[in-house]
C-alpha positions in Angstrom: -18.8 -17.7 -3.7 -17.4 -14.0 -3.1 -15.0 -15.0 -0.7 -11.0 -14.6 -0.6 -10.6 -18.3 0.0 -12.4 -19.0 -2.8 -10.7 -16.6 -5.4 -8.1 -16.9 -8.1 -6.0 -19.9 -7.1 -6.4 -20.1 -3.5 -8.4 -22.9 -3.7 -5.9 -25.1 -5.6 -3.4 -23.8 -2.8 -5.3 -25.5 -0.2 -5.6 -29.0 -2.5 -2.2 -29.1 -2.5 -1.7 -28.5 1.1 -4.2 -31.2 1.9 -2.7 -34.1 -0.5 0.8 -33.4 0.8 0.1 -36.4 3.2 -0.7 -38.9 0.8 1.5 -38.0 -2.0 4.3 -35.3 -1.0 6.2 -35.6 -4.5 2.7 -34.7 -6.1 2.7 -32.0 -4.1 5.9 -30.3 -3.9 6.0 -31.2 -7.5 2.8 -28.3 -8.2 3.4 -26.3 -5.4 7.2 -25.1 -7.1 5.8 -24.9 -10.5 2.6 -22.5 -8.7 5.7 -20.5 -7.0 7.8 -20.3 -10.5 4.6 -18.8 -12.5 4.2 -16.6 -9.7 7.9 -15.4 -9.6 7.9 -15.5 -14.1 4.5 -13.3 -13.5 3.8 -13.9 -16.9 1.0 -12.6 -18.7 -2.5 -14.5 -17.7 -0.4 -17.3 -15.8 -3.3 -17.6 -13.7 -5.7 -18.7 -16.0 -3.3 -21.1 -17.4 -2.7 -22.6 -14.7 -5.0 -25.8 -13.4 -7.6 -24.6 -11.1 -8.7 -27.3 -8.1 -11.1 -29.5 -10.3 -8.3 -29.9 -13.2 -5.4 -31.0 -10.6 -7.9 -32.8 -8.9 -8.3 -35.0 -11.9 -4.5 -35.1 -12.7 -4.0 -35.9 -8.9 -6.3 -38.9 -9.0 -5.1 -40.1 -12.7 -1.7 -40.1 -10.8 -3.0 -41.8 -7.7 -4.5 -44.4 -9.6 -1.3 -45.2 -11.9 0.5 -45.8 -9.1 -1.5 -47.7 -7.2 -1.6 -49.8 -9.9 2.0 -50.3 -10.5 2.5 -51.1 -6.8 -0.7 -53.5 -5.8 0.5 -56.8 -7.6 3.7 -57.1 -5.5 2.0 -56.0 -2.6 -1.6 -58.5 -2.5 0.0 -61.0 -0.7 3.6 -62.3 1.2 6.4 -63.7 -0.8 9.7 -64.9 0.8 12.9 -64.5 0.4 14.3 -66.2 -2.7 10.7 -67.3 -3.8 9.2 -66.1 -7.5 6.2 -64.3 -6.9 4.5 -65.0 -10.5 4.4 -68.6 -9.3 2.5 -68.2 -6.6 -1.2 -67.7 -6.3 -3.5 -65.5 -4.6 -4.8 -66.8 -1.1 -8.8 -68.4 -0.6 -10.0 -65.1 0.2 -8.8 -62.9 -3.0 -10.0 -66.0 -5.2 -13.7 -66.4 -3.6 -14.3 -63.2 -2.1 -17.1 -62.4 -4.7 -19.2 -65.7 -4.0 -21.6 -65.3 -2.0 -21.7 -69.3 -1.2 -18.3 -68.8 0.6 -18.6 -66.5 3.5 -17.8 -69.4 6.1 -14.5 -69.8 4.0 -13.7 -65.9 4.0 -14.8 -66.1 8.0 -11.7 -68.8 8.3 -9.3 -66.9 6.1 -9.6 -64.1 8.4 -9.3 -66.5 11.5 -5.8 -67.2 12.9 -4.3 -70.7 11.9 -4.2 -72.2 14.7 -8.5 -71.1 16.1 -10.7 -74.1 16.2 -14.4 -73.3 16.7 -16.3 -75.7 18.5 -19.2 -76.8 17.5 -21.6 -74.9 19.1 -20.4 -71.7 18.2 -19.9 -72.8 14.2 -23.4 -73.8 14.2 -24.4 -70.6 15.3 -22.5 -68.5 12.5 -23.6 -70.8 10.0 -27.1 -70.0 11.0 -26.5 -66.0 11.1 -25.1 -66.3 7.2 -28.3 -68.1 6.4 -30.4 -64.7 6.3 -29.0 -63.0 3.0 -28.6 -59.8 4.7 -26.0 -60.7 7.0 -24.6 -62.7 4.5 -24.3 -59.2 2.2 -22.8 -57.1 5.1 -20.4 -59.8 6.9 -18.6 -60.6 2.9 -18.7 -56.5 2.4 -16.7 -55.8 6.0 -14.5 -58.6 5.2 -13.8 -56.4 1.4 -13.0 -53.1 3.1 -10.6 -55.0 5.4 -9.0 -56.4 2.8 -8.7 -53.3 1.1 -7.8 -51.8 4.4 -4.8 -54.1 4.4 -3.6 -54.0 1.0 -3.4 -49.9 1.5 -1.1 -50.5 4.8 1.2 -52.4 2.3 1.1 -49.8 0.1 1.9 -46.8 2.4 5.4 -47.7 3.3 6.7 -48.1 -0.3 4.8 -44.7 -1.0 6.8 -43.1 2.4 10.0 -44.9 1.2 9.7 -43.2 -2.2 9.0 -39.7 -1.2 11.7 -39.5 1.3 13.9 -39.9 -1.6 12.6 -36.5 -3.2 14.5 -33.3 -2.7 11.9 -30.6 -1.4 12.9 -27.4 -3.6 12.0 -24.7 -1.5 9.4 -21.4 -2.9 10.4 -18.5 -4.6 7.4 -16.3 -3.1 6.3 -18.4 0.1 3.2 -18.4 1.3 1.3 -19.0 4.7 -1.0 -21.9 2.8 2.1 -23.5 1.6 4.0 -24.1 4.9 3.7 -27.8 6.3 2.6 -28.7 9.3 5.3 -29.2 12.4 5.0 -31.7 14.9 6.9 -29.1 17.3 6.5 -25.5 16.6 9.7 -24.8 18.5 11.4 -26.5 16.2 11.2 -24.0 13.1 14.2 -21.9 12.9 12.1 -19.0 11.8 9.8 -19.0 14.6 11.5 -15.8 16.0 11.7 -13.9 12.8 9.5 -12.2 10.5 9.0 -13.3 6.8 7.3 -11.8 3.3 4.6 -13.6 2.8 2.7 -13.1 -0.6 -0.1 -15.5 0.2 -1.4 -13.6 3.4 -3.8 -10.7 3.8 -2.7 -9.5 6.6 0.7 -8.9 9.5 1.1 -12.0 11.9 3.0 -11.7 14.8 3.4 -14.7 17.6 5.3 -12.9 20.1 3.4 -11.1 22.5 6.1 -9.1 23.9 7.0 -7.4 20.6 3.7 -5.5 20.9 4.1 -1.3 21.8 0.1 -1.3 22.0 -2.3 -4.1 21.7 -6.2 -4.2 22.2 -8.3 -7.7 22.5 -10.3 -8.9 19.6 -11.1 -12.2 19.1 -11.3 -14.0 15.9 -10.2 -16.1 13.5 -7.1 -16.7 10.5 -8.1 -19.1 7.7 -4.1 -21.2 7.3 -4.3 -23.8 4.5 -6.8 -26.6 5.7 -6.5 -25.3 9.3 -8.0 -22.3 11.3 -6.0 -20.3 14.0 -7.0 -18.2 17.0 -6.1 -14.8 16.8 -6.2 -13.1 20.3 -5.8 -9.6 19.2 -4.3 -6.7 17.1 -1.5 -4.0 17.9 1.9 -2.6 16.7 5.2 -4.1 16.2 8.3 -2.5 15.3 10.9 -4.7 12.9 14.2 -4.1 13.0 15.9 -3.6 9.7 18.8 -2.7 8.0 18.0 1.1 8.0 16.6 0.7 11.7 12.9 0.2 13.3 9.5 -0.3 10.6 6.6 -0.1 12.0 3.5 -2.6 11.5 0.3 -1.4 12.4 -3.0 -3.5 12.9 -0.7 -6.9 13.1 -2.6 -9.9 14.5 -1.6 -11.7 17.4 -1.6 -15.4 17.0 0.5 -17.3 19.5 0.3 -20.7 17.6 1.6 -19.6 14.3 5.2 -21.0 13.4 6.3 -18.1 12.4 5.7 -14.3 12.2 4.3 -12.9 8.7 4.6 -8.9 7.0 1.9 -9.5 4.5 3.2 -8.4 0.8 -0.4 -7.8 -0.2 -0.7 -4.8 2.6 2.8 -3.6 2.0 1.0 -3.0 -2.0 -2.0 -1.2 -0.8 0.4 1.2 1.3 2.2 1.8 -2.0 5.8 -0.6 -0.6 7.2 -3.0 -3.8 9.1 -5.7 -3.6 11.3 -7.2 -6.2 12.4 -10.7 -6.0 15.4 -10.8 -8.0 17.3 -8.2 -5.8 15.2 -8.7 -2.8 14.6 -5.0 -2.3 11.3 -3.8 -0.5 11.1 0.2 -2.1 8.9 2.9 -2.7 8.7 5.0 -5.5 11.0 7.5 -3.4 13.4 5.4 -1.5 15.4 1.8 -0.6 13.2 0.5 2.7 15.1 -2.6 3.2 15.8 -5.8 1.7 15.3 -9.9 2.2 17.4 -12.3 2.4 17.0 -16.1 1.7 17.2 -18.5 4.8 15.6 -21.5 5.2 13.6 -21.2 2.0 12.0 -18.4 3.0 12.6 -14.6 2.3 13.2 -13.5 5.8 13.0 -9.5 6.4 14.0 -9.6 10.1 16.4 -12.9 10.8 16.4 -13.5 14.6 18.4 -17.0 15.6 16.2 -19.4 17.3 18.7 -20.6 20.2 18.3 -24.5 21.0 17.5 -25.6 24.4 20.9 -26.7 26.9 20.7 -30.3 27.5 22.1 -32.0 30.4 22.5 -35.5 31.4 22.2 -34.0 35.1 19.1 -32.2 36.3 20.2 -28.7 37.3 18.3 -26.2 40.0 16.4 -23.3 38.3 18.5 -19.8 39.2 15.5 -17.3 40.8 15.5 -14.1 39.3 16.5 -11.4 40.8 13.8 -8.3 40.9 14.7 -5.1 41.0 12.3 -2.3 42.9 10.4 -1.4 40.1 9.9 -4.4 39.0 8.2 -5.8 41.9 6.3 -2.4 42.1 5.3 -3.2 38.7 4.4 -6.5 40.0 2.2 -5.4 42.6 0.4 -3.0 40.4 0.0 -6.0 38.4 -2.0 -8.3 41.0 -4.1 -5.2 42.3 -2.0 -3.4 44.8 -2.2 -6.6 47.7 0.2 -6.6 51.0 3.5 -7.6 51.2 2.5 -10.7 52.9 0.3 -11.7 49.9 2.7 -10.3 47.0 5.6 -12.0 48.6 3.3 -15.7 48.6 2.6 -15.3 45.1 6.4 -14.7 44.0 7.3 -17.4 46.7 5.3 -20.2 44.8 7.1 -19.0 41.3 10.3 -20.5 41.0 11.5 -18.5 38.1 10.8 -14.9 40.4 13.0 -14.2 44.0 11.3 -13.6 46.8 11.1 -9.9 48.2 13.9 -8.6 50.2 12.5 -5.9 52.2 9.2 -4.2 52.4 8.0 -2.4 49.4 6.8 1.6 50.3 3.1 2.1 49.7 2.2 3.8 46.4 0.0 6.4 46.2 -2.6 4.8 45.5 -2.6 2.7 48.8 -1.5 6.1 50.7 -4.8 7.4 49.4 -6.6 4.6 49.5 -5.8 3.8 53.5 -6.2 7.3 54.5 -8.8 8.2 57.4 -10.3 11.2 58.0 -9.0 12.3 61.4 -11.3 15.2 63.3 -9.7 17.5 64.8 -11.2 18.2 68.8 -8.7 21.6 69.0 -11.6 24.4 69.1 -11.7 26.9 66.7 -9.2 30.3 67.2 -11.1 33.4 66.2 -9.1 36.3 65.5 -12.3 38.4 66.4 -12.5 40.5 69.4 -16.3 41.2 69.1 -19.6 41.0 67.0 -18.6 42.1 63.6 -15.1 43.1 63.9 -14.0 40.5 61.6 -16.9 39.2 59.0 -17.1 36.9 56.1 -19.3 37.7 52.7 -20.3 35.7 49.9 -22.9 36.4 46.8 -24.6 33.6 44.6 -27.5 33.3 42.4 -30.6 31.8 42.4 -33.5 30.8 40.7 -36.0 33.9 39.9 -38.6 34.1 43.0 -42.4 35.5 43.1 -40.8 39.2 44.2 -38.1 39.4 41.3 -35.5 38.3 43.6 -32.2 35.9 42.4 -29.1 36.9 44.2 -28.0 35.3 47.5 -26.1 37.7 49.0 -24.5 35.9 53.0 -22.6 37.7 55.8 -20.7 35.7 58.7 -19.6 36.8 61.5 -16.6 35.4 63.0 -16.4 36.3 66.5 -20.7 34.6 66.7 -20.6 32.5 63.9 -23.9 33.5 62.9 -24.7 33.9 59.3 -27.1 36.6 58.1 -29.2 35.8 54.7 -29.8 38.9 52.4 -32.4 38.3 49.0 -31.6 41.0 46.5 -32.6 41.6 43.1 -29.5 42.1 41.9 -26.1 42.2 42.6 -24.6 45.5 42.2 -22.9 48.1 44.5 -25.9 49.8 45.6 -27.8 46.8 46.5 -24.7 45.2 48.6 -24.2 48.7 50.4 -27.6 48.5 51.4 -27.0 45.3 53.4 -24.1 46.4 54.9 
């Protein structure tokens, strides 16, 4: 398949992502040894390393093992101060393969203290006669046993990984972060990070855009998909002052804002992850620095909400003019009836102090045509003592003709229509 989440190791990536719920020491085990032949960059490291089939095999080897160890002192209770090796396994683990004993497995599964009557009794016994519901009542009560034994299992599994030190990447990735219950939560939520795993710039703050233009679409993250809502610019801020990002996607979900090492490559930017230096071949850009596990090129502190025993009363803010002009731009240039509503039933915006001046576009848009009943003043005294001319063309007629050539007179107002072949001196004089 000739498609980037099917190339090179990107598959295996996404394994390990997926497994990290059922076995996070497997998985932070391979995930810092992928990161550490990364950072080595040794010579075909990628080909050495196991691709998804290989540490699928090693991952279910493992799974298996374990299992193994853990079942016996987990297939049924033992008390306190009581030998388990002298006790034996309940009716149901003993005869759950004979098919003669379903009614028995159908009272194992009952509480102790149910007593069918009669009735009811003879009526399952009947419905285990036919073979078939015999087969499919003794293979639900397997699963469920099964079911169970795995819920014993799972605690001791949680219990053991908690114990395990998560050693954080070298070169992070986007497919390698874990899933957050809160996004808010994630220190790095604010900032921007160097990503080697991502194609392309992630930003999930729509205010840090200087342009931006809707696209729908799609970002592949680990197991998971995301919505991206557009592309723009951003402008980092770094040690040297602003870098600019262009074509950065906009995904509001994303825990944390990504500058894609594999783009910062094709524009011709290094990066070295001993120093921590992004360069050219010319200059210094800027460099990283380590927080959080993560190699963070623009560090902005994620400030924790103010709790208070008390509920307290939300301050309004206070607009200033251009803001609310801004504002009613905003909602389509309404009234100040309707503008002052709709920041009345926001609690975080103040209400309108005194009446906003019309823009231009609601001078020009309110404007009337107002005719004027004055009559006209002419400066004339008599016919032709003060007249108007005017010459246009027009389309070739029968006789040759194509100027337009008008006369008005002011003091009559009556307008005189000459057709002349032309339009030079002679012919004008003529008119006149």
């Amino acid at each position: 398949m000739n498609i980037p989440e099917a190339q090179g190791l990107r598959p295996t990536q996404s394994f390990l992502e997926a497994i990290y719920q059922i076995n996070s020491s497997f998985s932070d085990y391979w995930i810092n040894r992928l990161e550490d032949e990364a950072r080595t960059n040794s010579e075909h490291w990628e080909e050495k390393f196991p691709d998804e089939i290989k540490i699928s095999d090693i991952f279910e080897r493992t799974l298996a093992t374990k299992n193994a160890t853990l079942l016996p002192q987990s297939s049924f209770a033992v008390f306190k101060g009581q030998d388990s090796s002298k006790l034996t396994p309940s009716a149901s683990s003993s005869s759950k393969n004979s098919p003669s004993n379903s009614s028995k497995n159908l009272c194992v599964a009952r509480p102790s203290n149910f007593k069918p009557s009669a009735e009811k009794q003879q009526k399952v016994d009947f419905f285990l006669s036919d073979p078939i519901n015999k087969s499919r009542v003794e293979a639900a009560l397997q699963k469920a046993e099964k079911f169970q034994q795995r819920r014993n299992i799972k605690p001791q599994q949680d219990s053991n990984s908690s114990a395990n030190i998560q050693v954080a990447a070298a070169v992070s990735t986007s497919s390698f972060s874990y899933p957050r219950s809160i996004m808010s939560e994630y220190p790095l939520k604010n900032s921007f990070i160097l990503d080697s795993g991502s194609d392309g710039h992630i930003c999930n703050d729509f205010s840090r855009f200087s342009n931006y233009y809707s696209k729908p679409s799609t970002s592949i993250a680990g197991s998971g998909e995301s919505k991206i809502l557009g592309y723009g610019t951003v402008f980092i801020q770094i040690s040297t002052g602003l870098f600019q990002l262009n074509n950065i996607a906009y995904i509001p979900s994303f825990h944390t804002s990504v500058a894609s090492l594999t783009r910062f490559q094709a524009a011709g930017i290094s990066w070295n992850p001993q120093t921590g230096s992004i360069f050219t071949t010319e200059k210094t850009i800027c460099y990283t620095e380590k927080k959080f596990n993560q190699y963070v090129i623009e560090y902005n502190e994620l400030l924790s909400p103010i709790t208070s025993t008390f509920a307290k009363l939300s301050v309004r803010k206070n607009l200033t003019s251009k803001e609310i002009t801004l504002w009613h731009e905003r909602l389509g240039h309404p009234s100040n009836h309707v503008l002052e509503k709709v920041l009345k039933n926001n609690s975080s915006l103040s209400q309108i102090e005194r009446e906003l001046e019309d823009c231009e576009s609601c001078r020009l848009a309110k404007a009337t045509r107002v005719i004027s009943r004055t009559p006209p003043i002419s400066r004339a005294t008599r016919p032709f003592y003060r007249i108007f001319i005017d010459l246009f063309s027009l389309p070739k007629a029968y006789n040759e003709n194509k100027i337009a050539f008008l006369i008005k007179d002011d003091f009559t107002k009556m307008i005189f229509f000459y057709a002349l072949p032309n339009s030079s001196a002679q012919e004008n004089l003529n008119c006149l």
